[in-house]
C-alpha positions as CSV (number, residue, x, y, z in Angstrom):
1,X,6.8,12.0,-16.3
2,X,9.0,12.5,-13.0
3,X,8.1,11.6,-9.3
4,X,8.1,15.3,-8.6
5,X,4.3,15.7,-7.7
6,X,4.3,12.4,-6.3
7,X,3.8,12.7,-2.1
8,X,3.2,8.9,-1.4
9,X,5.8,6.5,-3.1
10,X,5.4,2.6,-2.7
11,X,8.5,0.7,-3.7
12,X,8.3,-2.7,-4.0
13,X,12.0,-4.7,-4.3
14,X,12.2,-8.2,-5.3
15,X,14.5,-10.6,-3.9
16,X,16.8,-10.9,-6.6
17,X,17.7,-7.6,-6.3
18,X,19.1,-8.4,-2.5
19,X,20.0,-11.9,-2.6
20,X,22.4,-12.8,-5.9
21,X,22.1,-16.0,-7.6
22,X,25.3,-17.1,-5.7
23,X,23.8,-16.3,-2.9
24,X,25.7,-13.0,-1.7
25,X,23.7,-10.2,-0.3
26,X,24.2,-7.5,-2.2
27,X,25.5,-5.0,-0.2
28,X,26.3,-1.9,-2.7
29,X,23.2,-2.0,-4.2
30,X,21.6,-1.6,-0.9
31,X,23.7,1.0,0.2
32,X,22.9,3.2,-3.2
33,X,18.9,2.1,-2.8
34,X,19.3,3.6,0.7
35,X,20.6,6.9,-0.8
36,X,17.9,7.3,-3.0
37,X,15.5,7.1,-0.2
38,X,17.3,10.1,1.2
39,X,17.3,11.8,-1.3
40,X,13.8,11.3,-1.7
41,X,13.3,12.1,1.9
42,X,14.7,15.2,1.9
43,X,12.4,15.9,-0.4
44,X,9.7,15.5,1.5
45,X,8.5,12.2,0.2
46,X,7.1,9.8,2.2
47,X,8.3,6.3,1.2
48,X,6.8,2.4,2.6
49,X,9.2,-0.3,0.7
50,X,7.6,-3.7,-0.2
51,X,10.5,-5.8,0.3
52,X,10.7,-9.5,-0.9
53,X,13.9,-11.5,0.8
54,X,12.5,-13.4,3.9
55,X,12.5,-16.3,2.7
56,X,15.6,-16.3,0.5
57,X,17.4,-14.9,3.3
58,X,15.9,-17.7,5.6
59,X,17.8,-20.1,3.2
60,X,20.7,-18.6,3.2
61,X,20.9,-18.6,6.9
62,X,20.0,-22.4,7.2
63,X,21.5,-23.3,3.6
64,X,18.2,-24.6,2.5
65,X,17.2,-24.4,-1.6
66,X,13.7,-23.0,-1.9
67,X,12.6,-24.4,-4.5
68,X,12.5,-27.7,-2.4
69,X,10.7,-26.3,0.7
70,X,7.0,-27.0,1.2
71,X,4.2,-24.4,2.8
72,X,4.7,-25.2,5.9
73,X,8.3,-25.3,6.1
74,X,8.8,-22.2,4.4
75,X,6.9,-20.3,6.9
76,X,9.5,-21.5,9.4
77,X,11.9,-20.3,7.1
78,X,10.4,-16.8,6.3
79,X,10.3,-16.7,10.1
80,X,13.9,-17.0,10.5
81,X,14.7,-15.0,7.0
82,X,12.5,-11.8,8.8
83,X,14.9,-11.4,11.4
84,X,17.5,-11.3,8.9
85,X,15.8,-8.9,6.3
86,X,14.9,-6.1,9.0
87,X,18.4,-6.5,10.3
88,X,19.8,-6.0,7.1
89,X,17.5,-3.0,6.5
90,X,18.8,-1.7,9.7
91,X,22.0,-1.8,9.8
92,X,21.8,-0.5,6.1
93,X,19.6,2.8,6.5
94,X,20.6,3.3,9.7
95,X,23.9,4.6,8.0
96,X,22.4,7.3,6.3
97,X,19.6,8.3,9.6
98,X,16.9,6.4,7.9
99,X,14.3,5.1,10.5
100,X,12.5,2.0,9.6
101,X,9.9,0.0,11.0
102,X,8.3,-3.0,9.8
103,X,4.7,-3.9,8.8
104,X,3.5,-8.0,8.2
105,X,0.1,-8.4,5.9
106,X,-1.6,-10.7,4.7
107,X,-4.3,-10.9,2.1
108,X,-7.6,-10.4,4.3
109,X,-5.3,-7.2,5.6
110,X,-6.0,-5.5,2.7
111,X,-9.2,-6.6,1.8
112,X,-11.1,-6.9,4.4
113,X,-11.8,-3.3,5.1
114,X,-11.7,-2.8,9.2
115,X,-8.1,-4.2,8.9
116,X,-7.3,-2.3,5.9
117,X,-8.6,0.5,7.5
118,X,-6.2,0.2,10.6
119,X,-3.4,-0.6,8.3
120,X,-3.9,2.8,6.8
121,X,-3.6,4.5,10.3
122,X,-0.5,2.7,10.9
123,X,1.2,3.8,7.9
124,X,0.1,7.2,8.6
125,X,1.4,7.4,12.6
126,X,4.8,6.0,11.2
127,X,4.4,9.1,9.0
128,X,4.0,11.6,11.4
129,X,7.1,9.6,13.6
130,X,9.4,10.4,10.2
131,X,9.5,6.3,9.7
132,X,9.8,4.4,6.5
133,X,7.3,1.1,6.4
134,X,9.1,-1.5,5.2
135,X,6.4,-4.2,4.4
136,X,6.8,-8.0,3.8
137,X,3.9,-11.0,3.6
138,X,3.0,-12.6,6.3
139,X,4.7,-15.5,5.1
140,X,4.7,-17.1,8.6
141,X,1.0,-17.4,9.1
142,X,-0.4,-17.0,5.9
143,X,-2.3,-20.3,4.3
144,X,-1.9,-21.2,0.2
145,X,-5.4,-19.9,0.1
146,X,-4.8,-16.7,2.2
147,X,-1.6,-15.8,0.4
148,X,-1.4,-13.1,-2.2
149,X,2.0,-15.3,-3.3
150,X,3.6,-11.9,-5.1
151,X,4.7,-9.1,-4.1
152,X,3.3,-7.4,-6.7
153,X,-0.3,-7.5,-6.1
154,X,0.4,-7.0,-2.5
155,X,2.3,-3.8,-3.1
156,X,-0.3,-2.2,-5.4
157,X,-2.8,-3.2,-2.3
158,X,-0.6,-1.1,0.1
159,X,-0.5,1.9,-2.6
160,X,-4.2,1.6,-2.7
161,X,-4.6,1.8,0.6
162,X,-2.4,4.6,1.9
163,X,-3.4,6.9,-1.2
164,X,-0.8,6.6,-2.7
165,X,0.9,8.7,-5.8
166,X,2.9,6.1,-7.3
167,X,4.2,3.0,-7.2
168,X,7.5,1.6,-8.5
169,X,8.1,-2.0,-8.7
170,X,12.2,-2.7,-9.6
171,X,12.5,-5.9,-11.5
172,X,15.3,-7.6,-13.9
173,X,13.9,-5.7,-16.8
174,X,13.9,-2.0,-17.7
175,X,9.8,-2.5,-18.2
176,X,7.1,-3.4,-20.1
177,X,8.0,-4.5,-24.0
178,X,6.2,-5.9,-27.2
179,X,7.7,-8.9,-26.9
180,X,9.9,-11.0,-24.8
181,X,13.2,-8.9,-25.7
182,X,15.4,-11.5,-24.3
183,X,14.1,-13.6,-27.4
184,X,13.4,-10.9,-29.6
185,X,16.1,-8.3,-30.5
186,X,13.4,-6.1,-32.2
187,X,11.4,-5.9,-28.8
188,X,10.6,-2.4,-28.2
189,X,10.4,-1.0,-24.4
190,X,7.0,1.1,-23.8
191,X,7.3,4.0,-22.2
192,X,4.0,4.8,-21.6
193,X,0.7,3.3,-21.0
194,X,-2.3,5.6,-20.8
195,X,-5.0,2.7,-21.5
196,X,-4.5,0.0,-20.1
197,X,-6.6,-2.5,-22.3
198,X,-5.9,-0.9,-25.6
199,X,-2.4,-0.2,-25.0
200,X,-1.4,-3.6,-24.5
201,X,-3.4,-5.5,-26.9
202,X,-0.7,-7.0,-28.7
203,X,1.5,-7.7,-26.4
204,X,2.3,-11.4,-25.5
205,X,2.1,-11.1,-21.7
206,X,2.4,-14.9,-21.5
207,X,6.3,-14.8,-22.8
208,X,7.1,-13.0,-20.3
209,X,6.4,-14.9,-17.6
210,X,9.8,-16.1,-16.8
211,X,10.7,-12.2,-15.0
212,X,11.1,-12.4,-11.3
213,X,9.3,-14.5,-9.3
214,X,5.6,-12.6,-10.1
215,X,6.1,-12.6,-13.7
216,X,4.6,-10.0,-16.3
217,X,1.4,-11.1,-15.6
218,X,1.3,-10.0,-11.9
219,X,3.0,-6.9,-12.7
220,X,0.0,-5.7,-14.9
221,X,-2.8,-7.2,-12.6
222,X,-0.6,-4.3,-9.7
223,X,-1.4,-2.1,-12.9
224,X,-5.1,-2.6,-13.2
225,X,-5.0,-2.3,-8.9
226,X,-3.4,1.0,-9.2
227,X,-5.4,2.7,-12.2
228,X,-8.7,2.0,-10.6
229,X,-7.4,3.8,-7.3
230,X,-6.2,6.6,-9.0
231,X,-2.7,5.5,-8.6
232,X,0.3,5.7,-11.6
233,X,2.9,2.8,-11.7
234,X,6.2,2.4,-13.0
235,X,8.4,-0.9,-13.6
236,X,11.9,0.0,-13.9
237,X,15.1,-2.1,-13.9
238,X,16.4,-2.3,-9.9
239,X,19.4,-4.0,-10.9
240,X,21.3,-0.6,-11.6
241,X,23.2,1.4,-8.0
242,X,20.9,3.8,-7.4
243,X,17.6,2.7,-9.2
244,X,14.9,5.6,-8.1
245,X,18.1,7.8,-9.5
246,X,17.9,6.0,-12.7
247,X,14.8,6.4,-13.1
248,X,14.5,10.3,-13.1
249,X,17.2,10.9,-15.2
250,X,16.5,8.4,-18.0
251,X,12.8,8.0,-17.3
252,X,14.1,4.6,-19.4
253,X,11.1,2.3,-17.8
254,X,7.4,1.9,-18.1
255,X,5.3,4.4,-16.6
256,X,1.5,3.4,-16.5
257,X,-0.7,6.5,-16.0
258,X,-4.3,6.4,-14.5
259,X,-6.8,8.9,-15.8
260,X,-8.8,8.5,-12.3
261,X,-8.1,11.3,-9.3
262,X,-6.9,9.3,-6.4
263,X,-10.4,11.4,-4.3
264,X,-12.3,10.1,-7.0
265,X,-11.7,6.6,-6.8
266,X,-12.0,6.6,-3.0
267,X,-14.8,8.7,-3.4
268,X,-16.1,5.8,-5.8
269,X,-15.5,3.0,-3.3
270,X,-17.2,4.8,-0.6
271,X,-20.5,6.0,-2.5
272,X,-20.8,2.7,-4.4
273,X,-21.7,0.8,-0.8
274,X,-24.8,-0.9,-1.7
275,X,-26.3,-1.6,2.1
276,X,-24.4,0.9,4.9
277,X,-24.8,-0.7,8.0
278,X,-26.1,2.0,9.7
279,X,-26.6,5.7,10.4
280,X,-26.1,9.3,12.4
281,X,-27.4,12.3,12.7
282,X,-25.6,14.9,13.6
283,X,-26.2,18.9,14.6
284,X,-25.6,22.1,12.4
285,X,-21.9,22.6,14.1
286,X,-21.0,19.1,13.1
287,X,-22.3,19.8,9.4
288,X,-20.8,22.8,8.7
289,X,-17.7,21.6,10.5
290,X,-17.7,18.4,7.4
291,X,-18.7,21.2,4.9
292,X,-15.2,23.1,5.7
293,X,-13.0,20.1,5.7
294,X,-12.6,18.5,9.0
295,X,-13.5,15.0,10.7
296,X,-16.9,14.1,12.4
297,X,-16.2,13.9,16.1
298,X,-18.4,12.7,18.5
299,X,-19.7,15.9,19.9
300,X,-21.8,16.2,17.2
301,X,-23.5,13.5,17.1
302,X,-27.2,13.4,18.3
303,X,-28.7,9.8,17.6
304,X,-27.0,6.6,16.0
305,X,-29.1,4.2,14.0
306,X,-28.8,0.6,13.2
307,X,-26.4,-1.7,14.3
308,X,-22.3,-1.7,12.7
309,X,-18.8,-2.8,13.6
310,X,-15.6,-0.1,12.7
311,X,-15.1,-0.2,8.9
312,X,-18.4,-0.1,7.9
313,X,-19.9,2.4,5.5
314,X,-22.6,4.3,7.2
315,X,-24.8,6.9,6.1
316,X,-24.3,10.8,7.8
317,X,-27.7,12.5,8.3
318,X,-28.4,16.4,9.2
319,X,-30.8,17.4,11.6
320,X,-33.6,17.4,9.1
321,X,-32.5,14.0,9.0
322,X,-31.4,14.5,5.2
323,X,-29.2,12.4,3.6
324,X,-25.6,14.7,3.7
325,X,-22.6,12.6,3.4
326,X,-21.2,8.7,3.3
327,X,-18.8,7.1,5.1
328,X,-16.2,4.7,6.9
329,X,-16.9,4.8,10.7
330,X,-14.1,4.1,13.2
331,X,-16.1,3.1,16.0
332,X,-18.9,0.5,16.6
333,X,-22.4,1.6,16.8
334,X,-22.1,0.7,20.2
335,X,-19.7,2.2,21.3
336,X,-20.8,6.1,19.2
337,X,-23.8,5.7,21.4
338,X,-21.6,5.4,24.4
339,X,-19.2,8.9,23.1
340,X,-22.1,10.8,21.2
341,X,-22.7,14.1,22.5
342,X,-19.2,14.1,24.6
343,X,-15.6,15.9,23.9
344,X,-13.2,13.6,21.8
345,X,-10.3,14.1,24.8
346,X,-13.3,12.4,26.9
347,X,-13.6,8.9,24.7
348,X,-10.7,7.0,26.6
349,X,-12.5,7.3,30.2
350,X,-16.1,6.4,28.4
351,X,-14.8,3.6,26.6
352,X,-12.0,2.5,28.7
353,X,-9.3,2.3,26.2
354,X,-7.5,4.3,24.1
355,X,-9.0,4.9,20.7
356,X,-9.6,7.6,17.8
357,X,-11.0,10.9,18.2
358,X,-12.8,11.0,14.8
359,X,-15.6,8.3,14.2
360,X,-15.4,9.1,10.6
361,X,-12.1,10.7,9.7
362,X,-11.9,13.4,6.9
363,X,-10.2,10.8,4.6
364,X,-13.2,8.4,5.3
365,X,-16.1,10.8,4.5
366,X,-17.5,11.8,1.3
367,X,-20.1,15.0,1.0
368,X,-23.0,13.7,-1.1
């Protein structure tokens, strides 16, 4: 098991691993986190960090305890703490020529699947740009009912999103064990889990609860988020120098494997829309453009049917008006019947903004 085939990396960090109970920002540890990222860099990784911290850092700054604060005033606080995480990041990675950039989502961002699907385009322009994500809660904004409250969750939700390969979450503890080994001495550390259900049968979850602020529990609810989208996960120990380091040469962590092809889940997601919202028929160029690969582009298109927003699964016909692929469009069916027909370097004068030129992109399409 290594990160060697892995393209997309998700690394979520808690806030204990940059804050210290005494309240000192743990600068080394930063520093040797920051190395690994260039090291995994050069290797042609691309890398979004999760990062817990606002809000400790927000205290720190205004000498607040957080366990006292309320909703409402921790927002303030996380607002103030933001400031004070990126800058920390910068100053930090900047050291080593890492670009960063940062990315606040909340709940409905991920699940909701227009935003989701602009979040996802984000993350892949910051790509192209050669910047790292560094991605936070919207603590600011977000509601007690609109909050995924862990980072966790929220970080297999990115990973999900973007496609990714694998996603690490550094903890207090070296990873998943039988028991609670801080209790137990004879606690064993599992190395792997192929099954998710069966493997972990007998393991008291519940005990565990007390690690970080998400607990065990949220750590294998990330799990189940990541094996269904094709995605393996790892919880490793963060509170070593040089954590990703750690973790490929003693691979002493928990590595949870999913059996499902990252295509194949997508693939799942998008053929297992019940209603599609709409249709488009398109011309032979168009189809055997799809057939060898590429996006469907407006050029193609000859008639639009039904009425749909951006985001919402449609249906691709051929011009035998047979049923030849599914998928995500990226424009309104409004606006495709404004575009159909014309170049894609033609859409910003039609429409009168800048948009995409695919209205369903490769990576949003699925042949049926």
């Amino acid at each position: 098991m290594s990160l060697k085939n892995s393209k997309i990396i998700v690394i979520k960090i808690g806030s204990s691993l940059l804050v210290d109970q005494n309240k000192k920002i743990r600068i080394e540890w930063l520093s040797s986190f920051a190395k690994d990222i260039k090291k995994l860099k050069f290797n042609n990784k691309k890398i979004i960090i999760v990062s817990s911290g606002a809000i400790a850092l927000g205290c720190k700054k205004m000498n607040y305890r957080k366990s006292s604060l309320k909703l409402d005033k921790s927002q303030a606080i996380a607002s103030i703490g933001q400031i004070e995480l990126m800058n920390l990041f910068s100053q930090t990675f900047s050291k080593y020529k890492l670009n960063i950039s940062q990315i606040l989502l909340t709940l409905e961002d991920t699940e909701e699947r227009r935003r989701s699907i602009n979040a996802k385009r984000t993350f892949e322009n910051l790509f192209k740009l050669n910047y790292i994500p560094i991605v936070n809660e919207n603590d600011t904004i977000a509601t007690s009912e609109i909050k995924y409250g862990d980072n966790d969750r929220l970080a297999s939700r990115v990973a999900q999103i973007t496609n990714a390969d694998t996603l690490i979450l550094l903890s207090d503890v070296d990873g998943l064990f039988t028991k609670n080994p801080k209790i137990h001495k004879k606690a064993k550390l599992i190395k792997k889990v192929e099954n998710l259900n069966q493997d972990i049968q007998n393991v008291d979850i519940k005990g565990m609860t007390e690690f970080g602020s998400g607990g065990m529990n949220t750590k294998i609810e990330a799990a189940k988020i990541c094996n269904l989208a094709g995605c393996n996960m790892i919880i490793a120990n963060g509170l070593h120098l040089n954590p990703i380091n750690q973790i490929e040469k003693k691979n002493n962590c928990t590595w949870f494997i999913s059996k499902i092809s990252k295509l194949h889940a997508r693939k799942k997601w998008i053929i297992s829309s019940i209603s599609p919202k709409g249709e488009l028929i398109i011309d032979d160029g168009a189809k055997k453009a799809l057939i060898n690969g590429k996006s469907l582009l407006a050029a193609g298109i000859k008639k639009v049917s039904g009425k749909f927003n951006k985001g919402d699964h449609i249906i691709i016909l051929d011009n035998k008006r047979k049923e030849f692929a599914r998928g995500l469009s990226s424009f309104s069916s409004e606006e495709i019947k404004k575009i159909m027909g014309y170049h894609s370097n033609e859409i910003q004068k039609i429409l009168g903004y800048v948009s995409k030129s695919e209205v369903v992109h490769k990576d949003d399409m699925v042949e049926i």
